[in-house]
N, CA and C atoms as an extended XYZ file, in Angstrom:
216
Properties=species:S:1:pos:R:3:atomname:S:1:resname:S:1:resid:I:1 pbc="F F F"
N         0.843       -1.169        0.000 N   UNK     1
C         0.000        0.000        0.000 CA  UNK     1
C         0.896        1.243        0.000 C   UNK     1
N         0.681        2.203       -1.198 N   UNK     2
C         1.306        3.337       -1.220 CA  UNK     2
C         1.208        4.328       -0.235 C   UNK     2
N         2.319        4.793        0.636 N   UNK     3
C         1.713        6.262        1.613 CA  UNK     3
C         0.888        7.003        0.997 C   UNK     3
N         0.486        7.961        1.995 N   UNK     4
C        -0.536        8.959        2.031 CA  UNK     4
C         0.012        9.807        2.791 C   UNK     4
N        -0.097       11.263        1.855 N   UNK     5
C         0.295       12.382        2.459 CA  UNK     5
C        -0.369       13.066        3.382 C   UNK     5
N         0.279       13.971        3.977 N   UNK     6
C        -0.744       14.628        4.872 CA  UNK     6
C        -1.866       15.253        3.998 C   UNK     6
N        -1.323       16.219        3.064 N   UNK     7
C        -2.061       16.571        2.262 CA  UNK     7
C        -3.139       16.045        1.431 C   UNK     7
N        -2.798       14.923        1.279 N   UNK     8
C        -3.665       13.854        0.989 CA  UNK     8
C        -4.774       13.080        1.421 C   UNK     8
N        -4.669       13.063        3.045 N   UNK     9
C        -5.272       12.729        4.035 CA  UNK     9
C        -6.405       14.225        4.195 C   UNK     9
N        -5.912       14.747        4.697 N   UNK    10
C        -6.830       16.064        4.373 CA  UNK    10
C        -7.763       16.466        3.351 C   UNK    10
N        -7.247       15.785        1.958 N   UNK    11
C        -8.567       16.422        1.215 CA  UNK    11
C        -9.629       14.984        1.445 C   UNK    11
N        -8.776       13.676        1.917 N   UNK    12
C        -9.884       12.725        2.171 CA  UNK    12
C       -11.019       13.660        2.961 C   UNK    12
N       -10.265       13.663        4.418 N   UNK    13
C       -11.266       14.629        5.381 CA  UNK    13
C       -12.038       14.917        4.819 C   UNK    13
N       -11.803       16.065        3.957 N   UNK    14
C       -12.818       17.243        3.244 CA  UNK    14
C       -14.273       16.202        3.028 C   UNK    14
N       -13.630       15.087        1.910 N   UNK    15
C       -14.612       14.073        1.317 CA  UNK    15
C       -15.685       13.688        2.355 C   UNK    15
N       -14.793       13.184        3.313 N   UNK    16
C       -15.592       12.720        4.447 CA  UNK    16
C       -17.144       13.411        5.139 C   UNK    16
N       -16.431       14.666        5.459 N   UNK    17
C       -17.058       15.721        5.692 CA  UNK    17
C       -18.516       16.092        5.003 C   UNK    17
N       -18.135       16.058        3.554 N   UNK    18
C       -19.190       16.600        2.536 CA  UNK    18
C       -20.037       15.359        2.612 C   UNK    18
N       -19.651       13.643        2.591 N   UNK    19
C       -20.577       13.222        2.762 CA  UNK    19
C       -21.331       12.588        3.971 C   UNK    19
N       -20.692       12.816        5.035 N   UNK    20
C       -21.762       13.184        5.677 CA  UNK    20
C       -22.487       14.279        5.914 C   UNK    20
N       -22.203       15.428        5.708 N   UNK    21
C       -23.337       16.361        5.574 CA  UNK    21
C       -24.416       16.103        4.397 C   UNK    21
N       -24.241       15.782        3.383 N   UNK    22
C       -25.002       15.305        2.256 CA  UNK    22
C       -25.816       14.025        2.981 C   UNK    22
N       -25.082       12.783        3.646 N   UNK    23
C       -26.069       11.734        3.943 CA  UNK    23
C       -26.986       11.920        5.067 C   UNK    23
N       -26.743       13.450        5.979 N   UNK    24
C       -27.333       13.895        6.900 CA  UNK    24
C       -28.968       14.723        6.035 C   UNK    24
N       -28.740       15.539        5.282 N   UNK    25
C       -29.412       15.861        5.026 CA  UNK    25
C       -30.494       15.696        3.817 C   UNK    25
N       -29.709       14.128        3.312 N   UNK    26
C       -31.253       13.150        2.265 CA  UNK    26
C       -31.940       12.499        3.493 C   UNK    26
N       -31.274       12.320        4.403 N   UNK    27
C       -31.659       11.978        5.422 CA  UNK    27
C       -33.087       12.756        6.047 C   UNK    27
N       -32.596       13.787        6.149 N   UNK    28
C       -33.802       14.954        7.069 CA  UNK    28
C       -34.607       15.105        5.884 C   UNK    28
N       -34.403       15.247        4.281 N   UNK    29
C       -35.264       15.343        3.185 CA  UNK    29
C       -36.485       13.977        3.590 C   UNK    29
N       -35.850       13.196        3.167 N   UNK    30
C       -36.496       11.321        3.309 CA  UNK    30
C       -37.739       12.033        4.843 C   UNK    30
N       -37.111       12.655        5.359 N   UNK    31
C       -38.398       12.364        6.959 CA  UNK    31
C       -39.485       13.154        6.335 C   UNK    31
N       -38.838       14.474        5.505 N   UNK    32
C       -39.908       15.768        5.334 CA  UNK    32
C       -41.100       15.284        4.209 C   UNK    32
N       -40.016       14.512        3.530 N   UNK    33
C       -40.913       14.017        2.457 CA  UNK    33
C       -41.950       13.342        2.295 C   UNK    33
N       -43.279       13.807        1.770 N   UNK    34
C       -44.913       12.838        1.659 CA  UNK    34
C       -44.751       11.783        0.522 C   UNK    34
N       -44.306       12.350       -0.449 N   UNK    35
C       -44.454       11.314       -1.638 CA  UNK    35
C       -43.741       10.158       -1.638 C   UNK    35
N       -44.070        9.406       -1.568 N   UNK    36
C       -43.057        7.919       -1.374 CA  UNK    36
C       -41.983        7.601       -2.425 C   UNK    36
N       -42.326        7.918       -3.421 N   UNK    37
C       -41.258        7.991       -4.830 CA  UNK    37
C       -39.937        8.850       -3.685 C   UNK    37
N       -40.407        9.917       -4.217 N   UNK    38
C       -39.397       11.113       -3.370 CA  UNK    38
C       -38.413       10.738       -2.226 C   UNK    38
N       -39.449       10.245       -1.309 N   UNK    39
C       -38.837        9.718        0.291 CA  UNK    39
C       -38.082        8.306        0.177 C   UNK    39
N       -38.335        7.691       -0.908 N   UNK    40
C       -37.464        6.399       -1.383 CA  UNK    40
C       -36.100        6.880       -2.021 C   UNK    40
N       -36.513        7.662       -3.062 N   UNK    41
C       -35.250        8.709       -3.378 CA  UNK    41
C       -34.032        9.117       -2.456 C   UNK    41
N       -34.852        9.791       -1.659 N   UNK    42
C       -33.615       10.635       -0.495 CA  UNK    42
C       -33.124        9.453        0.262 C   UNK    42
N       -33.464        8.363        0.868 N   UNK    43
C       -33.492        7.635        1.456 CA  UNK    43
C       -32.107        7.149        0.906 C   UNK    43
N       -32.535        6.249       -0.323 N   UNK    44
C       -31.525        5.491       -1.225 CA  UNK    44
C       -29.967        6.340       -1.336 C   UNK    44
N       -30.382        7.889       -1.796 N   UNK    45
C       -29.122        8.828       -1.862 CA  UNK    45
C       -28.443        8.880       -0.549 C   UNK    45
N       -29.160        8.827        0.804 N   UNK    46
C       -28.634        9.163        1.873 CA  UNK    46
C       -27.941        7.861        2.159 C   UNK    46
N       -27.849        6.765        1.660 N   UNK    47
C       -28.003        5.085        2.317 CA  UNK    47
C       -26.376        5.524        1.302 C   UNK    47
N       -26.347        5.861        0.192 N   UNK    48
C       -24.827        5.887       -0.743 CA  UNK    48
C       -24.085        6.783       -0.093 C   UNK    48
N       -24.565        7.962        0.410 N   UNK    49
C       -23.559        8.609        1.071 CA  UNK    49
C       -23.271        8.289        2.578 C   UNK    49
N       -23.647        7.346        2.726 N   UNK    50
C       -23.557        7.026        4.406 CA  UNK    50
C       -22.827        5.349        4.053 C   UNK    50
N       -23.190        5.186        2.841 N   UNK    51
C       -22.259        3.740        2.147 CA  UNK    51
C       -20.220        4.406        2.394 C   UNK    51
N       -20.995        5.097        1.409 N   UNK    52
C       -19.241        6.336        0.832 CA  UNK    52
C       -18.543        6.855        2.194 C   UNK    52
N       -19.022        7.142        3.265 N   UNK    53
C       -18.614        7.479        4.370 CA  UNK    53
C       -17.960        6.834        4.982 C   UNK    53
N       -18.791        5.352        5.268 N   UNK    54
C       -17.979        4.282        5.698 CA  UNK    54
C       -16.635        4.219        5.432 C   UNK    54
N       -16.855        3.941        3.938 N   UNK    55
C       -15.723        3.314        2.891 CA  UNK    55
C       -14.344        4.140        3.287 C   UNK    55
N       -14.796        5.258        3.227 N   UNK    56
C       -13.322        5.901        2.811 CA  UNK    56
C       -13.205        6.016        4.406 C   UNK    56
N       -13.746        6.035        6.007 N   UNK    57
C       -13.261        6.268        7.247 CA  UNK    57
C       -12.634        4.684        7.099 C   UNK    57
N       -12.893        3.653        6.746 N   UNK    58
C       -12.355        2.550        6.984 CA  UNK    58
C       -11.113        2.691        6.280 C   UNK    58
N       -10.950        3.002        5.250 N   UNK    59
C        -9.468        3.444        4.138 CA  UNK    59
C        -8.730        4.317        5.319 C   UNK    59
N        -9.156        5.008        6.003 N   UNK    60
C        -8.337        6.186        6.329 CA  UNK    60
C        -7.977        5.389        7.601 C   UNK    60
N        -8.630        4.726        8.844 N   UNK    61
C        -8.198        3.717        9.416 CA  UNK    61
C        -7.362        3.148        9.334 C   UNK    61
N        -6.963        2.178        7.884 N   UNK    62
C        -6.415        1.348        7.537 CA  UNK    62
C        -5.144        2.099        7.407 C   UNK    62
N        -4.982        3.169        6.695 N   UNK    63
C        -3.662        3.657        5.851 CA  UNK    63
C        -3.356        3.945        7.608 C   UNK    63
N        -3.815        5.029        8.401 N   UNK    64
C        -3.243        5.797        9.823 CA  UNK    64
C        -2.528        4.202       10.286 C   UNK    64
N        -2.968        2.660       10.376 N   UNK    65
C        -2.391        1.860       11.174 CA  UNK    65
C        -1.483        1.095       10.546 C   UNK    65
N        -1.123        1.122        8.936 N   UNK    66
C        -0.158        0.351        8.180 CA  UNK    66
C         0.759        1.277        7.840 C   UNK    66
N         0.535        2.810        8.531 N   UNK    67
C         2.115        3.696        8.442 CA  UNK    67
C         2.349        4.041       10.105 C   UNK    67
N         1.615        3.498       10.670 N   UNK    68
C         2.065        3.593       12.569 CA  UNK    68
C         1.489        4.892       12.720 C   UNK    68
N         0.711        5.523       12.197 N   UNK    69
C         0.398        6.669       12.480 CA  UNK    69
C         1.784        7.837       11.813 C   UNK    69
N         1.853        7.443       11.358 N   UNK    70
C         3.607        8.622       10.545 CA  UNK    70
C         2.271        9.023        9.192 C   UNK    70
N         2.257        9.692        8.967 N   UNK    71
C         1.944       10.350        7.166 CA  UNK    71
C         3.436       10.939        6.737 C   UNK    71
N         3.177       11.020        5.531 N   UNK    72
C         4.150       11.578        4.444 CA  UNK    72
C         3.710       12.314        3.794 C   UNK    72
């Protein structure tokens, strides 16, 4: 596994960040929402960005414990 820069690590963050605010708020859409089409919609979008969230905190996990916590 190739290092990861600090800099690198950081714009993960960013990623991180955006999707959970995004899976937070298909989230609060999905509750507001009457139409079931719609509220299946937000639901599904919020379920990928809360998928994508996972993914990359588990990546970022992984890389922080296979460089001892050192970045480059």
């Amino acid at each position: 596994m190739q290092h990861v820069s600090t800099k690198e690590l950081n714009y993960i963050k960013d990623v991180l960040s955006w999707d959970l605010l995004a899976a937070k708020k298909c989230f609060q859409y999905a509750n507001q929402e009457t139409d079931p089409a719609y509220k299946q919609l937000f639901s599904d979008t919020a379920n990928v960005h809360q998928q994508n969230y996972q993914t990359l905190l588990q990546y970022v996990d992984r890389i922080t414990k296979t460089q001892g916590g050192q970045l480059h």
